[in-house]
C-alpha positions as CSV (number, residue, x, y, z in Angstrom):
1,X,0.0,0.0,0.0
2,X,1.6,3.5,-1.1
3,X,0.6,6.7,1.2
4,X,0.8,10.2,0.0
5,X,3.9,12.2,1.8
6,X,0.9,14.2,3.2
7,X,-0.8,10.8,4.7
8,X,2.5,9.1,5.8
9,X,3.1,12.3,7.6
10,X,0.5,12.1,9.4
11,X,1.1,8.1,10.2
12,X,4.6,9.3,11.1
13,X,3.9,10.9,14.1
14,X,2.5,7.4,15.7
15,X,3.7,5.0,13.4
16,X,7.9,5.5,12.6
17,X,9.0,1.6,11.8
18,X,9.0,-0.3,9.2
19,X,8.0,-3.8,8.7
20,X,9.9,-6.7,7.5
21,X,8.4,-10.5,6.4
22,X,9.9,-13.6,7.8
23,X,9.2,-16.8,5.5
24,X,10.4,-20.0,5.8
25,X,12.1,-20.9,9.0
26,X,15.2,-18.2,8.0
27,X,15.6,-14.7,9.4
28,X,13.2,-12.7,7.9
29,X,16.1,-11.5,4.4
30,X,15.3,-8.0,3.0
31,X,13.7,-8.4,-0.2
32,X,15.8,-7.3,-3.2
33,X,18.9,-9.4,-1.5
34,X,19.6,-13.2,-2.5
35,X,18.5,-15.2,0.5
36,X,19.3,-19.2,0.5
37,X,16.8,-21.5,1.6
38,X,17.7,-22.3,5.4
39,X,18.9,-19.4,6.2
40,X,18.7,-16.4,8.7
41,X,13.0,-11.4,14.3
42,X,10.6,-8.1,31.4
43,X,9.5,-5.1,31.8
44,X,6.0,-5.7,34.4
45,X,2.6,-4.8,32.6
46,X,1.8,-1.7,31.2
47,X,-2.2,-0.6,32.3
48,X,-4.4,-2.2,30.4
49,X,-6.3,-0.4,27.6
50,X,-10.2,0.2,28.2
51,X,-11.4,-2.5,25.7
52,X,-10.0,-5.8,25.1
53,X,-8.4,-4.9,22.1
54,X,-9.3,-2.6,18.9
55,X,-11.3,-3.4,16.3
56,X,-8.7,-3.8,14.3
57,X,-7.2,-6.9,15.8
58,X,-10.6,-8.2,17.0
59,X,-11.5,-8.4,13.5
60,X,-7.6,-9.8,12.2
61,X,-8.6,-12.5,14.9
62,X,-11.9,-13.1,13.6
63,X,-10.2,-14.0,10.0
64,X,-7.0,-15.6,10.7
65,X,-8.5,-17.4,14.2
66,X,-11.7,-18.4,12.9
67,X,-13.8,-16.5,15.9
68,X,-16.6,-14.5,16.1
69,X,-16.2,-11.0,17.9
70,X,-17.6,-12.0,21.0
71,X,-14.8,-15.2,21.1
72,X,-12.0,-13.0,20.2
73,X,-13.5,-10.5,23.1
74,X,-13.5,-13.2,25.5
75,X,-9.9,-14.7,24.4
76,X,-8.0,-10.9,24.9
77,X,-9.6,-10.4,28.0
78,X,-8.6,-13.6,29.2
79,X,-5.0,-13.7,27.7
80,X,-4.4,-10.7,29.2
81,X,-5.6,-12.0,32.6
82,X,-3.3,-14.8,32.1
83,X,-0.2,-13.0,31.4
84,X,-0.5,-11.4,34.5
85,X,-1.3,-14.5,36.4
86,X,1.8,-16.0,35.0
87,X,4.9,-14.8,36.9
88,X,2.9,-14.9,39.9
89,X,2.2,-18.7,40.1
90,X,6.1,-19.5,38.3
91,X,6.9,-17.9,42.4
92,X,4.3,-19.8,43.7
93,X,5.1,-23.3,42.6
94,X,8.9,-22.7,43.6
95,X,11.0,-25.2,42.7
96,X,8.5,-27.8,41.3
97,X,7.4,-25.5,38.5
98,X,7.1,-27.3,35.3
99,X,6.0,-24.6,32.6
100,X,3.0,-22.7,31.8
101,X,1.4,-22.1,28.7
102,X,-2.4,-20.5,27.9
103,X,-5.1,-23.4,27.5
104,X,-7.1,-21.2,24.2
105,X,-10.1,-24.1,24.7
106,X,-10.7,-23.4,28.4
107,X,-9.7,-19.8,28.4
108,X,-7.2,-19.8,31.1
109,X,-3.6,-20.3,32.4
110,X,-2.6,-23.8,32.7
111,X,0.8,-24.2,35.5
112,X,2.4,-27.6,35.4
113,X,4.2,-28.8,38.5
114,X,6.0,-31.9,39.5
115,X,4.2,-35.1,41.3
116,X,6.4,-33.2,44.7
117,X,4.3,-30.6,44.9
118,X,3.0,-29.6,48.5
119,X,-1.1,-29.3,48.6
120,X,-0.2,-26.1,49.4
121,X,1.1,-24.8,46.2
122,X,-1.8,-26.9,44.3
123,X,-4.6,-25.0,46.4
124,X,-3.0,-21.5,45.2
125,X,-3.0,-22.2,41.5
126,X,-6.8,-23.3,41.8
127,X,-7.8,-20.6,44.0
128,X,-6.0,-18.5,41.3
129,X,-8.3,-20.1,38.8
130,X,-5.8,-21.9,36.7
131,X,-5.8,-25.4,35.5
132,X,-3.0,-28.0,37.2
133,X,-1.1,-30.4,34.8
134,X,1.4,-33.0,36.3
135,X,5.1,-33.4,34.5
136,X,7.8,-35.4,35.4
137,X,10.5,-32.8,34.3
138,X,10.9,-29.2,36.2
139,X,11.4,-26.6,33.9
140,X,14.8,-25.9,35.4
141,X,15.6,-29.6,34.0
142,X,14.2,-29.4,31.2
143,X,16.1,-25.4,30.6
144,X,19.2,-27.3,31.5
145,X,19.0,-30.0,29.0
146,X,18.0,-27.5,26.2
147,X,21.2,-25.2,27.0
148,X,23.2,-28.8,26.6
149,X,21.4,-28.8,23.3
150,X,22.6,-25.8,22.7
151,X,26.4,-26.5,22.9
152,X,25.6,-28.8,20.0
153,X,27.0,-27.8,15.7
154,X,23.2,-28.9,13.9
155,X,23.3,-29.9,10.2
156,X,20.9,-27.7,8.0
157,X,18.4,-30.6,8.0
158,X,17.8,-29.9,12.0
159,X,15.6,-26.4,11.7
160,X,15.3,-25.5,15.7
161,X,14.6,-26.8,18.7
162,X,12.3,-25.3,22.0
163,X,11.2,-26.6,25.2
164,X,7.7,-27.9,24.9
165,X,6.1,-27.4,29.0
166,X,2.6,-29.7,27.6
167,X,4.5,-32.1,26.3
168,X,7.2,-32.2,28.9
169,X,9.6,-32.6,26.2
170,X,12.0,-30.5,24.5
171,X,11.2,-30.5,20.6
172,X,13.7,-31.2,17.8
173,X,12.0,-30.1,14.6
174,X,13.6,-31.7,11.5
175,X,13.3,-30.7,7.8
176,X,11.2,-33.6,6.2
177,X,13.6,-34.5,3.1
178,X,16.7,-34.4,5.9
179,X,15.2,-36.7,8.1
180,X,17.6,-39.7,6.9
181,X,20.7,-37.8,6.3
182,X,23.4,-39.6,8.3
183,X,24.3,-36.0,9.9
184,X,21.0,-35.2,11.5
185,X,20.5,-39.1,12.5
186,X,23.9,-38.2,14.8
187,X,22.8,-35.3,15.5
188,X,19.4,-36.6,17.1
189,X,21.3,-39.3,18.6
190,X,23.8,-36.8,20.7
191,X,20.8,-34.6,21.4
192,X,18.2,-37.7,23.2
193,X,21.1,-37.9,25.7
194,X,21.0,-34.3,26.9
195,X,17.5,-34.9,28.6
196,X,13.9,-35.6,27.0
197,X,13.8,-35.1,23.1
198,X,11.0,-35.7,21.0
199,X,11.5,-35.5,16.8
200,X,8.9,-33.2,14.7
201,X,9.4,-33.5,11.0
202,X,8.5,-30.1,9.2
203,X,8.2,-29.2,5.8
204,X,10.7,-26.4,5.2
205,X,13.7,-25.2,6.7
206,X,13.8,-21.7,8.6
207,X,14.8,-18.9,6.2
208,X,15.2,-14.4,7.0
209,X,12.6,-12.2,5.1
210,X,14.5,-8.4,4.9
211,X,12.9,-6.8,2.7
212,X,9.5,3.6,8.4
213,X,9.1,3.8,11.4
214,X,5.7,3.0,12.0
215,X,5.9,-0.6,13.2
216,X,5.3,-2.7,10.0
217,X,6.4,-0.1,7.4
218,X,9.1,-0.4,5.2
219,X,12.6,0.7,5.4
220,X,16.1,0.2,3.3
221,X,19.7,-0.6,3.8
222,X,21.4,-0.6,0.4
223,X,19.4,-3.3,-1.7
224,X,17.4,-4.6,1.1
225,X,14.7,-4.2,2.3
226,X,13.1,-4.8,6.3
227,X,10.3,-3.8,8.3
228,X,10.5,-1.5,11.1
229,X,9.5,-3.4,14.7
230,X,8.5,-1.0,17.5
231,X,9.5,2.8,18.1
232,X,11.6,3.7,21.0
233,X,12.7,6.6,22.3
234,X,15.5,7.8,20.0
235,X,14.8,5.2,17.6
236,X,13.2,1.9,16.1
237,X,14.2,-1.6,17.0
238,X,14.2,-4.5,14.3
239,X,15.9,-7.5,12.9
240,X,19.4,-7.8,13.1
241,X,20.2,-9.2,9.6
242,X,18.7,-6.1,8.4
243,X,22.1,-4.4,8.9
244,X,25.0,-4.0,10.4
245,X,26.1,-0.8,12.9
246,X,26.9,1.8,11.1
247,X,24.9,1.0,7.7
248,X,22.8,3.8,6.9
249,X,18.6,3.8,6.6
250,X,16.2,5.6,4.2
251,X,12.4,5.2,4.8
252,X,9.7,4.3,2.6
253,X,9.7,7.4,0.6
254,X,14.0,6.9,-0.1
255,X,14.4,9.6,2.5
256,X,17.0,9.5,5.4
257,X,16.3,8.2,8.1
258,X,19.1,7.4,10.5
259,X,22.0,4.8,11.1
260,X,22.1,1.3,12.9
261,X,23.5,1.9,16.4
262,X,23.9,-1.4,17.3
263,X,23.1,-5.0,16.0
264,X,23.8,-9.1,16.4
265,X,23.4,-12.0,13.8
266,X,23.5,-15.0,14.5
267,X,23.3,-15.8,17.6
268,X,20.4,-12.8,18.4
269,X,18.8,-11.5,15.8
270,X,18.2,-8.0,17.4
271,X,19.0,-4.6,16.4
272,X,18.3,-0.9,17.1
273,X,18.1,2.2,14.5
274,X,18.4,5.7,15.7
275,X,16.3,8.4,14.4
276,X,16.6,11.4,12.9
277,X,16.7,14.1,9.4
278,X,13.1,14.5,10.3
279,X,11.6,11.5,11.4
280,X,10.2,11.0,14.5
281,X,8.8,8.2,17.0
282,X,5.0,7.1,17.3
283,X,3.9,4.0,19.4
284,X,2.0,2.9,16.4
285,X,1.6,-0.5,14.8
286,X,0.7,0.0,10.9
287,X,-2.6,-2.2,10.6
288,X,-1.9,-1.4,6.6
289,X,-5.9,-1.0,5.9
290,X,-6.6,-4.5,6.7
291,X,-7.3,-3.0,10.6
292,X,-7.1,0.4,12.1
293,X,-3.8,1.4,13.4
294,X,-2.5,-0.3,16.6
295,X,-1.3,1.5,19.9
296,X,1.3,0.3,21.7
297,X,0.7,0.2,25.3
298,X,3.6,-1.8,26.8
299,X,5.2,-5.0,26.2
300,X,3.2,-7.5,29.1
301,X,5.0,-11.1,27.4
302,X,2.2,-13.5,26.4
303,X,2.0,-16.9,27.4
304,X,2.5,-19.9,25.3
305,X,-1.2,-20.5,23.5
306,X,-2.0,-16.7,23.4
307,X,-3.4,-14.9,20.2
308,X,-0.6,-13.0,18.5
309,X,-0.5,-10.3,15.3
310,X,2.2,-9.1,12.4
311,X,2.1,-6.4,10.7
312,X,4.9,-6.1,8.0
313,X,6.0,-4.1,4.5
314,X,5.1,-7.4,2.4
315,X,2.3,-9.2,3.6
316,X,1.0,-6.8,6.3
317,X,-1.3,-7.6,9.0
318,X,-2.0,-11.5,10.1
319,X,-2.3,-13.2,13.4
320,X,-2.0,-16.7,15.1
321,X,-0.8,-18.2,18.0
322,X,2.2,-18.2,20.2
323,X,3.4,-22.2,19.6
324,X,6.9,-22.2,21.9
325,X,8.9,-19.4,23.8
326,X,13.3,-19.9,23.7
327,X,13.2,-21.9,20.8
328,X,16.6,-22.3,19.0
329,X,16.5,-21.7,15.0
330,X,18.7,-23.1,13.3
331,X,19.6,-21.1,10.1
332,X,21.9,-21.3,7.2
333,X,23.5,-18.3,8.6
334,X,23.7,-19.4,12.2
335,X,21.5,-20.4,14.8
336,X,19.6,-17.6,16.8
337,X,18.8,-18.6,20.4
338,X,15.6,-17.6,22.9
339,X,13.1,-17.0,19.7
340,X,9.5,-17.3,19.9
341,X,7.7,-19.2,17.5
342,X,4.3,-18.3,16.2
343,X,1.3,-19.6,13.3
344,X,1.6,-16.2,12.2
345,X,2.9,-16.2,8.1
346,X,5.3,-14.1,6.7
347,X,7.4,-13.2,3.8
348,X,10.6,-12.2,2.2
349,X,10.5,-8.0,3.3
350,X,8.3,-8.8,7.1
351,X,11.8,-9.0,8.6
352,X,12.1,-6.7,11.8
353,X,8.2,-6.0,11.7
354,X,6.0,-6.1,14.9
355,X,4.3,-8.6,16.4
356,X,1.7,-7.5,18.7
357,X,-0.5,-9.3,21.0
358,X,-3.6,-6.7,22.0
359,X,-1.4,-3.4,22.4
360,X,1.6,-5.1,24.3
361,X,4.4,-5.1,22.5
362,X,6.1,-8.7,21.7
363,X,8.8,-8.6,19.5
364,X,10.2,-8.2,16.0
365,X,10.1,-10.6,13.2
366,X,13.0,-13.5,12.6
367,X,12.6,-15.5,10.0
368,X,10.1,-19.1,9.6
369,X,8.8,-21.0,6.6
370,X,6.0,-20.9,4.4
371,X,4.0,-18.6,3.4
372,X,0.8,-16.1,3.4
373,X,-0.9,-18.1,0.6
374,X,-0.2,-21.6,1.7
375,X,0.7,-20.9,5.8
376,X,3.8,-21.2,7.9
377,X,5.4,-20.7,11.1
378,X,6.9,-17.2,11.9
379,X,10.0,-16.8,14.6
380,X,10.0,-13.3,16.9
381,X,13.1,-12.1,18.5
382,X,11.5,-10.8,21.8
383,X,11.2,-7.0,22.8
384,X,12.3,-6.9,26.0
385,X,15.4,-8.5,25.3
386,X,16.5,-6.3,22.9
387,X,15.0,-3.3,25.1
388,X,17.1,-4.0,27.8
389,X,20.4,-4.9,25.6
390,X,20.6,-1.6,24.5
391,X,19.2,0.4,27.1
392,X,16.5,1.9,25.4
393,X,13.1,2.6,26.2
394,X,9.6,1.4,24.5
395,X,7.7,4.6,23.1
396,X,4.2,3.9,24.5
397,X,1.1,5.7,24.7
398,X,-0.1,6.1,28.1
399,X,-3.7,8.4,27.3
């Protein structure tokens, strides 16, 4: 979608990032660059917003969730209630926490602990209205094991790998064609003895989509293109294969717009843009006509099984789910650890864009598979990491 200079303006003052598309399990590669398949997007609650969510996003949810209003109503309200139960029942069940994720069908908070948990503990998370699921494997153990995992060299067939808290297990997906190559057979073998591993065959290998600051909008750096993620003070945040410190940015209309201050790829896939030549900071996410513009009220971190939205400069605005929090991805580039993976789709030019989950701020767009016609997965490198790596601050609106 093009804007006049007099409507992007406008936009400008609440929307100044751009988007980028993540496709195919890579980081999301700026469009315009050659990107191989494979290859390489906590601060407390912010107050809630009056409604559950805009109508924007109720209606996204509505066509990408398959809900009706009143559902989608029903599932913010009750996501955001469970995000803020969360870090209170992680204290609560001490050492025998076993994960947490958001239980969509019964519309609350669901806290595993192990069979050693006191009566006490289990009357809390009831009385807090959460379910109770019993797992053999803390999540400390299984954290442990997955950090073990982490130590390992992966062949290109293995795509990632994330602790799964309802299936006590910690998931190794596999490319589908590169499930009998000799090199990921070892590779599976070495990783069952680091703790619990269960095998998931995918279809496609993880791959970067690069491609203003409004979150979602388009931006430049030489012959690729990204998506800006969320405005800060001083500047935007997006993908770190977008660019390298020092490169310099021009905005959707080819103007200046500022330099990368700081960035990391592989390993994060974070990176921070600073502002200026007449550009300025909005907490806006660009809802690209499909849905109004989005406020950004804070960045509250929503639980596994929670509703989630992208907005980016190639295939704009979708939503899905959250599927796995600290999953490792595994790309041709490198892998990038502590991503969040998502249903949302992407595409090559979504890289760095915004994902959103009702206005709190999650984090900006990786890489994944697939894409908008046919589905995918979609990886987020989270906000508040990269928030408090550089020392910035989230531009919010607080009216």
């Amino acid at each position: 979608m093009r804007r006049t200079r007099l409507t992007h303006v406008v936009l400008a003052a609440l929307l100044i990032l751009g988007g980028s598309g993540a496709a195919g399990a890579v980081p999301a590669a700026a469009s315009g660059a050659t990107t191989p398949p494979g290859s390489a997007a906590e601060p407390g609650p912010a107050p809630a917003s009056p409604e559950p969510a805009s109508d924007g996003v109720l209606i996204a949810m509505q066509r990408d969730l398959g809900l009706t209003r009143k559902q989608a109503e029903a599932r913010i309200a009750a996501e955001r209630s469970a995000a803020a139960l969360d870090p209170k029942l992680r204290r609560a069940a001490g050492d025998t926490y076993a994960g947490s994720w958001f239980d969509a069908a019964k519309g609350r908070l669901t806290v595993a602990v192990t069979p050693d948990a006191s009566p006490g503990v289990r009357r809390v998370i009831e009385a807090a209205g959460a379910g109770i699921r019993t797992a053999a494997h803390t999540a400390r153990e299984l954290d442990a094991a997955k950090a073990r995992l982490d130590r390992l060299s992966a062949p290109s067939g293995v795509s990632g790998w994330h602790v799964d808290p309802r299936a006590d297990t910690i998931v190794v997906d596999v490319v589908r064609q590169d499930r009998p190559d000799n090199d990921v057979r070892r590779f599976l073998s070495r990783a069952r003895e680091t703790g619990p591993v269960t095998v998931r065959t995918v279809p496609a290998a993880p791959r970067t989509f690069a491609a203003g600051t409004v979150g979602g909008d388009p931006y430049y750096t030489g012959n690729v293109r990204c998506s800006i993620g969320f405005s800060v003070y001083g500047g935007f945040v997006t993908a770190g294969h977008c660019g390298s410190p020092g490169a310099g940015v021009s905005g959707w209309d080819g103007s200046y717009i500022g330099t990368f201050q700081g960035s990391s790829f592989p390993d994060n896939d974070y990176a921070w843009v600073s502002v200026g030549s007449g550009w300025w900071t909005v907490p806006v996410v660009l809802g690209w006509g499909t849905v109004p513009d989005q406020l950004v009220r804070g960045s509250a971190v929503a639980p596994v099984g929670s509703s989630v939205c992208r907005s980016g400069s190639t295939s704009h605005w979708h939503c899905g789910t959250v599927l796995a929090i600290d999953e490792t991805v595994n790309y041709s580039q490198g892998a990038v650890h502590q991503l969040t993976k998502t249903s949302v789709c992407a595409e090559p030019g979504d890289s760095g864009g915004s994902f959103i989950s009702g206005d709190q701020a999650q984090g900006v767009t990786s890489g994944g598979w697939g894409n908008c016609a046919g589905g995918g997965e979609t990886w987020f490198q989270p906000v508040n990491e990269i928030l408090s790596r550089y020392g910035l601050t989230l531009h919010t609106y607080t009216g």
